[in-house]
LOSEBA-271318 format. One record per residue (C-alpha): x, y, z. Coordinates in steps of 0.02 Angstrom, whole numbers, plus 32768, in hexadecimal, padded with zeros to 4 digits. Layout:
BEGIN
XYZ ...
//
This chain:
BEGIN
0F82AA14F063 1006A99BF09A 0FBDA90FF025 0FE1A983EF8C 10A5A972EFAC 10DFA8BBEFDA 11A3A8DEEFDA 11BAA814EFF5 1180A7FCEF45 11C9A888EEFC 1271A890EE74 1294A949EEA4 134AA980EEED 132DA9E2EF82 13AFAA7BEF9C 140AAABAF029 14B6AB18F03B 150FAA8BF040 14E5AA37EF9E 14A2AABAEF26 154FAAE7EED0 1572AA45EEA8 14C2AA06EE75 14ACAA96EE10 155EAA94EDC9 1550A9F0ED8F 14BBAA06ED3C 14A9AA2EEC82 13F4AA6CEC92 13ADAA85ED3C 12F6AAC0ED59 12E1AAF8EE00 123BAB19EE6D 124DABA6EF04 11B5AB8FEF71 116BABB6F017 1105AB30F071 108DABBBF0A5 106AABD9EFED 0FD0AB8AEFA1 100BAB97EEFA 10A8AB51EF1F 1044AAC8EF69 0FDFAAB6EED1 1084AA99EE5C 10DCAA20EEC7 1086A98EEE6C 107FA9C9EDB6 113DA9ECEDE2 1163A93CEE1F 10FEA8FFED8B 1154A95FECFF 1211A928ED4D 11D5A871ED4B 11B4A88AEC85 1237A8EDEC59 12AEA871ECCE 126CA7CEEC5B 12A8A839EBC9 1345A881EC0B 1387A7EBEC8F 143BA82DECA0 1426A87FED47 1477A922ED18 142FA934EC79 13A6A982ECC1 137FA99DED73 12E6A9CEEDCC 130FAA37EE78 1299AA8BEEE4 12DCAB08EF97 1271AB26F024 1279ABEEF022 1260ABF9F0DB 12DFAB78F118 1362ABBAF0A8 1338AC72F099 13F4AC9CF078 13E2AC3EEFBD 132CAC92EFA1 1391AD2EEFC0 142CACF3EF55 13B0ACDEEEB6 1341AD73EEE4 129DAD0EEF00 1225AD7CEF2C 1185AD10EEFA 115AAC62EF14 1143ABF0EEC1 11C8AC27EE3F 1213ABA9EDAE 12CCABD4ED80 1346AB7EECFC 1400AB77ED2A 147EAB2FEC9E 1510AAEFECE6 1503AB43ED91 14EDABE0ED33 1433AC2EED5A 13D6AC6AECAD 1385AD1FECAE 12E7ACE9EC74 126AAC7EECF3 11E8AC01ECB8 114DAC50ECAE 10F9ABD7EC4A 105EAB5BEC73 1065AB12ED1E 104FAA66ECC4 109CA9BDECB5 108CA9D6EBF8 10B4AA99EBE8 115BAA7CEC68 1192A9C5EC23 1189AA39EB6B 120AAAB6EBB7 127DAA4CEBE5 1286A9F2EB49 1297AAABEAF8 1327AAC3EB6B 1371AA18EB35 1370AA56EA6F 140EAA6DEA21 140CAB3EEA11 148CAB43E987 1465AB27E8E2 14E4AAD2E874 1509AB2FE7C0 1516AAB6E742 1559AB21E6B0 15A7ABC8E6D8 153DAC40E675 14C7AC21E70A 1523AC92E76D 1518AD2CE6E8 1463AD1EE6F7 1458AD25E79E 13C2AD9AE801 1451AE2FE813 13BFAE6BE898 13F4ADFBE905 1496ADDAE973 14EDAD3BE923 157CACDAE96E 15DCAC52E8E2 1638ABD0E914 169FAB84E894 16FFAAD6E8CE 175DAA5BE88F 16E9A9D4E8E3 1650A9E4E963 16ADA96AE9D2 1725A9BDEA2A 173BAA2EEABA 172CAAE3EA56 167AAAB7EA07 1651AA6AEAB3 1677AB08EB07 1624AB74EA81 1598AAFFEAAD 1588AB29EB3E 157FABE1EB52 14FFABC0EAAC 149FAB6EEB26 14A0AC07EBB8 1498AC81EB28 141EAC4FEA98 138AACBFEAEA 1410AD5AEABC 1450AD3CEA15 1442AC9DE98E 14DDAC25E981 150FABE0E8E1 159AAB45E8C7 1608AB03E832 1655AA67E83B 16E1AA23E7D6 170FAA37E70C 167AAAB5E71B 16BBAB2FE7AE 176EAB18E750 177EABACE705 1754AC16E79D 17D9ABB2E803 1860AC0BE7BA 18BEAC0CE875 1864AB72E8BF 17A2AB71E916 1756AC10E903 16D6AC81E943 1677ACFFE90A 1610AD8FE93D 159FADD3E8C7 153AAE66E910 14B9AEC0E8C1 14A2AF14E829 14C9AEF2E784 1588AF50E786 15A6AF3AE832 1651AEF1E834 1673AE42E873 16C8AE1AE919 174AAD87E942 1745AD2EE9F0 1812AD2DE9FB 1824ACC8EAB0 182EAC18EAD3 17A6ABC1EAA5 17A7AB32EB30 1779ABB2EBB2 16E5ABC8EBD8 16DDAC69EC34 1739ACCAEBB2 16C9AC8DEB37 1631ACB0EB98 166DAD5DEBD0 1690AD78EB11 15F3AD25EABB 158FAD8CEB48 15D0AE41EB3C 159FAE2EEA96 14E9ADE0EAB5 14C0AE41EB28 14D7AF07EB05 150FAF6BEB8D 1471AFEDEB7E 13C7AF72EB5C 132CAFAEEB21 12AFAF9CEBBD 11F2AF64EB83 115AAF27EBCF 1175AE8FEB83 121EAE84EBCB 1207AED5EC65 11E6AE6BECE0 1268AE10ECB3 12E9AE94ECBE 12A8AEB3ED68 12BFADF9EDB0 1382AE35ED95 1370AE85EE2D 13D4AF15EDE9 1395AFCCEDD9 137FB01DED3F 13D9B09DECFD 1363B0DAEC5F 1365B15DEBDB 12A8B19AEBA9 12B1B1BDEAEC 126AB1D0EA4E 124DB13AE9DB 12AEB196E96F 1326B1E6E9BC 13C9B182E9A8 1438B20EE9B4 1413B216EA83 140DB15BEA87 14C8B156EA40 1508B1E1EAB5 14ADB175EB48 1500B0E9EB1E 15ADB139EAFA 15A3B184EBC0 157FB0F0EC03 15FFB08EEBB4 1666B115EBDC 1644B149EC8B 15E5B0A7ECCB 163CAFFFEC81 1676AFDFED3F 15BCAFEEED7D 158DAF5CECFE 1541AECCED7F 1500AF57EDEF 1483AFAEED8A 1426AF81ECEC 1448B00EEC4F 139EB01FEBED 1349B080EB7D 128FB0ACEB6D 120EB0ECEAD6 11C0B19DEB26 1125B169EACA 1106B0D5EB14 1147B0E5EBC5 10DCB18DEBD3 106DB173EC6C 1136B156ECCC 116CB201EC87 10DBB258ECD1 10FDB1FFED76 11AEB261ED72 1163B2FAED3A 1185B2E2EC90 1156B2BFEBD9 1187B294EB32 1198B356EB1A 122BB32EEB85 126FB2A2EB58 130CB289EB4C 1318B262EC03 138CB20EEC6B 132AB1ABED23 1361B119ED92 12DDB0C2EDCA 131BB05BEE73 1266B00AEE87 124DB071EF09 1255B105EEBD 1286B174EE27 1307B1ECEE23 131BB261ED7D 13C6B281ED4E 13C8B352ED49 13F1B373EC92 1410B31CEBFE 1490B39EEBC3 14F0B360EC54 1505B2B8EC1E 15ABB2DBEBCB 15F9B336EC50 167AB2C4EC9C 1658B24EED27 1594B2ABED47 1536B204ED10 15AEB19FED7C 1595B21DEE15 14E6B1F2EDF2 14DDB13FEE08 1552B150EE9F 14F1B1ACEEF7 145CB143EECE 14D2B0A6EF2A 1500B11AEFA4 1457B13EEFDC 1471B1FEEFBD 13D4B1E7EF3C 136AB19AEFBC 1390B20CF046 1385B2B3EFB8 12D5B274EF9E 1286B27AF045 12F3B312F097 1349B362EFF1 1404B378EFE0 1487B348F068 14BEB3C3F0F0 1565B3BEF082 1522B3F7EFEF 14F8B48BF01E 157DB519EFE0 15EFB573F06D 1584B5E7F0D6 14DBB5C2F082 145EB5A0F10B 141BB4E2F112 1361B502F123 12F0B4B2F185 12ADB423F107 1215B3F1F191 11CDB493F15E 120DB4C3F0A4 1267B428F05E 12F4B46AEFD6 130FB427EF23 1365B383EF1B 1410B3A2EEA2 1395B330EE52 12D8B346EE2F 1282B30AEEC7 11EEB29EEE79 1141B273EEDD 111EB271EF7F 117CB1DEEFD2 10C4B184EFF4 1095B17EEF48 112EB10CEF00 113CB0EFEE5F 11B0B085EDF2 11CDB07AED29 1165AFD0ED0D 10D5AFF8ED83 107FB04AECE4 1055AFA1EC93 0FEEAF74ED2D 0F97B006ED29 0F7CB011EC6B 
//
């Protein structure tokens, strides 16, 4: 297969430790290959992906306007790990240094890739050009407004920016001069307008020139703290690498959604970046309930699933007791989950003078509800493979 990959010919970056930051930093849009050499299909896309960064390059020749990258999984294991590769070959977009959530999974084409990246090049904002635009906005949606005195300067060229990282999560709106004047009552402005029709308006009251406040801003309200998990989102929810924390329920059943959310904002705002807050319909995530023992007779129910496993949380009830949820996802970090599913509850758990009995023979009741049998693993989004 050698002839299939000619690196002597070829416009790609390669990436090691010790250039990877700053490539990648300096890039504004960076489409990145991880491959193995043992992998035929990463074999097969070498070419097309030489080819496609030769077109886009006569299109975009300002060297970090657009950069094509590729790492050699096996030589440099430690940044497979760093980016969670887990497949090969996989396609991944990076803004800035900054990796996006979503991988290409598009055509392995010259045409279908070279089309991305000129997608990726679009402006994602959309300039207002009369105000009464933005009362007839899609109040379904998450909307971010920008309103400046001019596009060039540094505040719409920050706001720009995180557009850029963000536009998958919510849409980004701009106003520019004697039209954005009357919103500019205190200077640049901007705006978050979530959904529905009288939710009230939010004001983004930090500098505007720095980046990672506005990011961190513009993002806590893009993204919501508890998402709604799908099986057309799923996978990509999983290439997070984080485990889910989900509640089952009823399409219709907002009132447990709320107090879900409430908890977790409550009791779990530090465990942001170490597990992944979702929600799931009962109806359509059935064939995972009856893997816990469950159904939509049940719902609502509280499970992590790890990806090795699922754990049930004991009691919905219990969800407003203080601290229980937390307790729950520390012990799933902890390992006490793991180790509760295979030999049931600690040694320490057991109360004063209560016997610990011998689990070999008659294993106890996890503290909470020990699932299947530790051969037959089963995770959340292995239903739409067997559907």
């Amino acid at each position: 297969v050698s002839w299939l990959f000619n690196p002597s010919r070829s416009e790609i970056t390669s990436l090691d430790s010790g250039n990877i930051d700053d490539i990648l930093n300096n890039a504004d849009v960076a489409l990145v290959n991880f491959y193995a050499d043992w992998c035929r299909f990463s074999q097969m896309l070498h070419p097309i992906f030489e080819e496609a960064s030769n077109v886009i390059k006569e299109e975009y020749p300002d060297r970090n306007q657009v950069v094509f990258a590729r790492v050699d999984c096996d030589q440099h294991s430690d940044i497979a790990q760093r980016y969670r590769i887990s497949k090969y070959p996989t396609l991944k977009l990076f803004r800035n240094g900054m990796m996006m959530k979503r991988e290409y999974r598009g055509q392995r084409s010259v045409t279908a890739i070279a089309d991305y990246i000129r997608q990726q090049k679009s402006n994602p904002i959309q300039e207002v050009q009369d105000l009464e635009e933005i009362t007839a906005l899609d109040r379904s949606r998450r909307n971010i407004v920008g309103y400046f005195e001019q596009k060039d300067s540094d505040n719409y060229r920050t706001f720009e920016r995180v557009a850029n990282i963000l536009h998958d999560d919510c849409v980004f709106l701009s106003a520019f001069g004697d039209i954005s004047k009357p919103e500019r009552f205190s200077g640049d402005n901007v705006i978050y307008k979530p959904p529905g029709d009288n939710a009230p308006d939010m004001v983004y009251l930090g500098s505007l020139t720095n980046f990672d406040l506005v990011y961190a801003w513009t993002q806590d309200k893009c993204v919501p703290l508890v998402r709604e998990i799908t099986f057309e989102n799923g996978e990509e929810l999983t290439e997070e690498g984080l485990p889910f924390l989900i509640l089952f329920h009823m399409k219709d059943d907002l009132e447990s959604l709320e107090k879900f959310q409430q908890e977790v904002a409550r009791q779990l705002i530090s465990e942001k970046g170490t597990i992944n807050f979702l929600h799931a319909d009962c109806d359509k995530f059935r064939h995972p309930l009856l893997h816990i023992q469950k159904t939509p007779a049940d719902c609502p129910v509280i499970a992590i699933d790890s990806f090795r496993h699922m754990y049930v949380f004991p009691d919905f009830s219990d969800l407003s007791i203080p601290g229980k949820l937390k307790q729950f996802v520390l012990d799933l970090h902890s390992g006490k989950l793991h180790r509760e599913f295979h030999h049931g509850p600690d040694p320490t758990d057991v109360a004063p003078g209560q016997p610990i009995q011998d689990l070999a023979s008659s294993p106890p009741e996890s503290s909470f509800q020990k699932l299947a049998p530790s051969e037959h693993r089963y995770t959340l989004l292995r239903e739409k493979d067997e559907l």
